[in-house]
N, C-alpha and C positions, 0 to 999 in steps of 0.2 A: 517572780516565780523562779524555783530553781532550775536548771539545767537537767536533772532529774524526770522534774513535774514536766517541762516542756517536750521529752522524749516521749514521757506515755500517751499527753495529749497528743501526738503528732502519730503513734500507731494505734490509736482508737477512732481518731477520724479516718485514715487508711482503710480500715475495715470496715467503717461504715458505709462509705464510698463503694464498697467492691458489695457488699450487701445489697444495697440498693440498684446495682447497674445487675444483678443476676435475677433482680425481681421484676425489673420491667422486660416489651415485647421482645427486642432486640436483642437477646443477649451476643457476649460476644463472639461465639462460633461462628453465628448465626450473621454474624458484621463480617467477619472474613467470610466466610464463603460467598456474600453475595459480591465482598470485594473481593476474590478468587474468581468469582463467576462460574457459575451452576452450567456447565459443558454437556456435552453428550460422551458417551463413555467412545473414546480413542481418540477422543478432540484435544488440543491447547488447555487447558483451562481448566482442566479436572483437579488435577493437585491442589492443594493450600500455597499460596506465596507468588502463582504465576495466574498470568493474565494475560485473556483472550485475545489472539492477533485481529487489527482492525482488518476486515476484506476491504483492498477500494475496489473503486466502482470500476464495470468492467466496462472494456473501451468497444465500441458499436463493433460489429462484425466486418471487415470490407470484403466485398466477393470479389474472389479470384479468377482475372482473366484466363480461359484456357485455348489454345490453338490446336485444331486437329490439322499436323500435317502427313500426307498420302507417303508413302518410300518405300519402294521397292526396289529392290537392284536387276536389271535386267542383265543377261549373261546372253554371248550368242558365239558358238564355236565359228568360227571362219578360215575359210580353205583360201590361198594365193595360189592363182598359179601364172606363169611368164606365158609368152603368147608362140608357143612350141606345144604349152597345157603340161608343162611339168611345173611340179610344188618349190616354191618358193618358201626356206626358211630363214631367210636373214631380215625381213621384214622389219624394223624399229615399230616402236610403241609412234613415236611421233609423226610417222608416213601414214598410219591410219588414220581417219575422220570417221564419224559414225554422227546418224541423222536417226533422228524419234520423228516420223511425221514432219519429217520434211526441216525439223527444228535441228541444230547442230547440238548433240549432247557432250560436255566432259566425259572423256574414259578414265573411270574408279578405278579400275582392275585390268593388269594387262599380264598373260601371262602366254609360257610356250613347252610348262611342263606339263608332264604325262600324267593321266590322273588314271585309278582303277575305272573297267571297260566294264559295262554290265550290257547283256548283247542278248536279245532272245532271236532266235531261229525260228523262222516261219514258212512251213513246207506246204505247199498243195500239193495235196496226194489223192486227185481222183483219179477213173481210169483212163480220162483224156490226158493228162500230165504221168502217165505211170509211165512210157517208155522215157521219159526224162530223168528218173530218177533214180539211175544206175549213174547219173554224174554228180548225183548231189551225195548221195549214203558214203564215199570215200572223203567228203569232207571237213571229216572230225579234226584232224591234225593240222590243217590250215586255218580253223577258226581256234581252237586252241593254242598254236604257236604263234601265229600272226595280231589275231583279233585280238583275243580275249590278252594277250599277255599275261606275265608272269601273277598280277594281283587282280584278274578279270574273273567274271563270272557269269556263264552265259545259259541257257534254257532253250528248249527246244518242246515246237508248236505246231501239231498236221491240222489240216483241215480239208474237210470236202465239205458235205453236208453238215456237219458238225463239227465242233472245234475239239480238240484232245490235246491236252498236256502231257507232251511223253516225256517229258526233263526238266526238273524242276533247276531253278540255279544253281549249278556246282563247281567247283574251283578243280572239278577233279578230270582235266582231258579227255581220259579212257572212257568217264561214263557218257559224255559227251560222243564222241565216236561208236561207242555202242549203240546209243540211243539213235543217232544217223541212219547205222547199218540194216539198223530193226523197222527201218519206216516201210510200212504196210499199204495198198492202195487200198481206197475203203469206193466209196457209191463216185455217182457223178456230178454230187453238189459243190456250189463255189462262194461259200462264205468268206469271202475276202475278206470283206470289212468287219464282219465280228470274230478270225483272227486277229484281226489288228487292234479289235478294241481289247480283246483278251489281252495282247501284249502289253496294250500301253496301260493298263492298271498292272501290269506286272512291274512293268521298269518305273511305275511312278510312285511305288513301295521302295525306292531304293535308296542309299543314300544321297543326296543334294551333289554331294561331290564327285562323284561316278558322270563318267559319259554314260548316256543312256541312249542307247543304239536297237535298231530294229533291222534285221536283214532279211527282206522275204524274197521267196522265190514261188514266183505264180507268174499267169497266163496273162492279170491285167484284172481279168474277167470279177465280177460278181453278180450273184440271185439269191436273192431270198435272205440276206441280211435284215438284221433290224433298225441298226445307226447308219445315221444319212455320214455322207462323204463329207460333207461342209464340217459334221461335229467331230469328226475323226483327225482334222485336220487341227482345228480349234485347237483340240484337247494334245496333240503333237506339241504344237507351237508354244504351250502354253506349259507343260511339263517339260519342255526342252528333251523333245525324243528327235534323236534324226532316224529317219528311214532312209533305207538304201536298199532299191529293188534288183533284181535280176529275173529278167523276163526270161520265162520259157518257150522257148521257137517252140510256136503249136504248128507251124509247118513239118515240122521231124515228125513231132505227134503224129498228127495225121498219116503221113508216110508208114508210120510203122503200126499205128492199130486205128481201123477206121474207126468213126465216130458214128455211132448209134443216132443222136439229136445234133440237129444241125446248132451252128454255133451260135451265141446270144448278136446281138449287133451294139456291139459297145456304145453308140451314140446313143442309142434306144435306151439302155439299161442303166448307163451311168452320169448322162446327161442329162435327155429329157426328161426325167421320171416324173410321175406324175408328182400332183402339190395333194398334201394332206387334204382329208374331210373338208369342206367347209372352209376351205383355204382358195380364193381365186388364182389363177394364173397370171402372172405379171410379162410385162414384155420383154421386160430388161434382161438380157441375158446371163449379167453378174448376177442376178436374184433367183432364175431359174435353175444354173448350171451346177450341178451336181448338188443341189435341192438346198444350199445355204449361201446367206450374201457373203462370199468371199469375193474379198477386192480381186483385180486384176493387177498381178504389181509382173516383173520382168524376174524370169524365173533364168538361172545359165544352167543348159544342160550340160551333162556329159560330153556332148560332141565339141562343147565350145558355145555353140550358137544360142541366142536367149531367145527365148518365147514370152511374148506377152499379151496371153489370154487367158483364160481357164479351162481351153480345150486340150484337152494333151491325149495320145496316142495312145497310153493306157493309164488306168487309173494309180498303179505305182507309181509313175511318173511324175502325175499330181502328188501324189503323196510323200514323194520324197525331193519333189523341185520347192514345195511350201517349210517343208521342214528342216531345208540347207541339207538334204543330201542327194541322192544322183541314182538315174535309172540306167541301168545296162542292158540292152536289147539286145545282143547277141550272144548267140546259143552255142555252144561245144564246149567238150572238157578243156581244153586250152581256154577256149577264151574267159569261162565262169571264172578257171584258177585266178588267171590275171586278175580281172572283174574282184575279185577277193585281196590279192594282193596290194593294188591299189587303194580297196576300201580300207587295207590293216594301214596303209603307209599315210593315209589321208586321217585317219581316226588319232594316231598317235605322231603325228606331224601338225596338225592344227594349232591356231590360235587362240586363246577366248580373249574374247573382249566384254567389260561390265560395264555399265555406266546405269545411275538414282534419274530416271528423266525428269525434267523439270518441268513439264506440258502433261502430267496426268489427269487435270483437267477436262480434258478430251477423254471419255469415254468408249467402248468399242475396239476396232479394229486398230494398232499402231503398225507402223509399216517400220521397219530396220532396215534402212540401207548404210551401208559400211563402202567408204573408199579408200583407194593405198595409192599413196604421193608414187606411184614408180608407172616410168614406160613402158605399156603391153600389157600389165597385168590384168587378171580378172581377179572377181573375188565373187565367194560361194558363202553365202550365212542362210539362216531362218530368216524367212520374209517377214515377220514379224509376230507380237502374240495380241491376246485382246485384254484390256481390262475392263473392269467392272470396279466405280466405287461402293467403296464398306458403306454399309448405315453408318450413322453417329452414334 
């Protein structure tokens, strides 16, 4: 056959070949696409020429250990002073010790700079305490230059029967000193303790880094309050408020405008108080004494001397020996000024000390005691605060 004849037979069978494979089920699109593989539309696989990624198999799940740990940083201003009772500032970080519950804690934080002062004023103004307070209404420029300092901010709080906000927090001196001069005597009620609880949501709005201070000036006294003393004290300790009282000689009082009702009996009213509804009496005196289980820890007053009970002389006293600051009982324009000067020299003279305790474990009450390596000294902190662990 010639070369001819063998080209034509070679493109007749070609075509018959391509005839027959379009007639059967398979044609060839129909071969690529399944060799393409038939994809969902934005998968691998859609286009002609590619071909679907294998998935391997997926490896079991393993679960994740997780550790809840507690950390809180505790902070506690602290006062030194040499055994004369004047302030000590040369103090080192490594002369202090500090104790969680008896436990020795690492100090995180140790510092001896000035931080802004947020200060509220808390006046009693009933008509027992009224000839007293011709020494308090010229006040404004010593809590403004001394206290509050240059970046402080302080408010001002009367009370008798009722609590009144006459000053909200201002950085502005004048209005401060006005607000002083304007204080009014109202009836003969003595809400001590729900000023105090007014104040201390006011300074626990403030910011973290502020000293947050309380300065009142009262008789001691309270009636007719609705927060027990015990929770007053808690909620101090626990927002880092110090109080600093200055008691008013109700002997002057008396002297100068008799007294209508005879005066409450401070054991009576601030002690023994009765136990809620349906609540037995216990015997234990830490459980009855000012109606919350507060420990008995060694409180240093003002005079030097430490007390270790939870009977104190007036209930400022408690309030401000639990909170690491100091009650002043003597009464006259000299002595309040001092009484002030030393609370601005004490305020912006202090320590803080921090430390993550390592014993949160223990629930409740924590006790802070703070020592300093040196001869004579004493030292003045917050008796300590309570915790409560989180849910999981």
């Amino acid at each position: 056959m010639s070369p001819q004849c063998l080209r034509r037979s070679a493109r007749w069978a070609a075509t018959l070949a391509l005839l027959l494979m379009a007639s059967e089920p398979g044609s060839v699109r129909t071969t690529l696409g399944q060799t393409a593989g038939a994809g969902k539309p934005g998968v691998a696989g859609d286009e002609p020429g590619q071909t679907a990624p294998q998935k391997e198999p997926a490896e079991p799940t393993q679960a994740v250990a997780t550790i809840r740990v507690e950390s809180r940083l505790v902070t506690t201003p602290v006062t030194v002073f040499d055994s004369a009772g004047q302030f000590v500032y040369d103090v080192q970080q490594d002369e202090f010790k500090v104790y969680d519950n008896g436990a020795l804690q690492r100090i995180a934080q140790f510092g001896t700079e000035m931080h802004p002062v947020s200060l509220v004023v808390v006046v009693e103004t009933n008509d027992t305490t009224a000839p007293l307070l011709e020494d308090v209404r010229p006040l404004g420029p010593l809590f403004s230059d001394l206290v509050m300092g240059p970046q402080g901010r302080a408010a001002l709080i009367a009370y008798s029967d009722r609590v009144d906000l006459v000053q909200d927090f201002t950085s502005n001196g004048d209005k401060l000193d006005t607000a002083l001069r304007g204080l009014k005597v109202r009836s003969s009620g003595m809400h001590l303790d729900d000023a105090l609880v007014r104040a201390l949501g006011m300074l626990e709005k403030r910011p973290k880094e502020e000293r947050r201070v309380a300065v009142v000036f009262s008789d001691g006294f309270d009636i007719g309050s609705q927060m027990s003393k015990g929770e007053i004290v808690k909620r101090a300790m626990n927002s880092d408020v110090t109080v600093y009282g200055l008691g008013f000689n109700t002997t002057k009082a008396l002297w100068s405008r008799p007294q209508k009702e005879p005066r409450p009996d401070l054991v009576d009213e601030a002690v023994g108080r009765p136990t809620p509804p349906g609540m037995a009496p216990t015997p234990s005196l830490s459980q009855t004494t000012y109606s919350a289980p507060i420990p008995i820890v060694p409180i240093l007053l003002a005079t030097g001397e430490t007390v270790k009970s939870t009977v104190f002389k007036s209930s400022l006293e408690y309030f401000a020996g639990y909170s690491g600051g100091v009650y002043y009982q003597k009464w006259g324009k000299n002595t309040v000024q001092e009484a002030l000067n030393r609370i601005a020299t004490e305020i912006h003279g202090q320590y803080e000390l921090a430390y993550y305790p390592d014993n949160l474990n223990e629930t409740g009450f924590h006790r802070i005691e703070v020592q300093v390596r040196r001869p004579g000294a004493k030292v003045r902190a917050r008796a300590g605060y309570y915790f409560q662990k989180t849910s999981p």
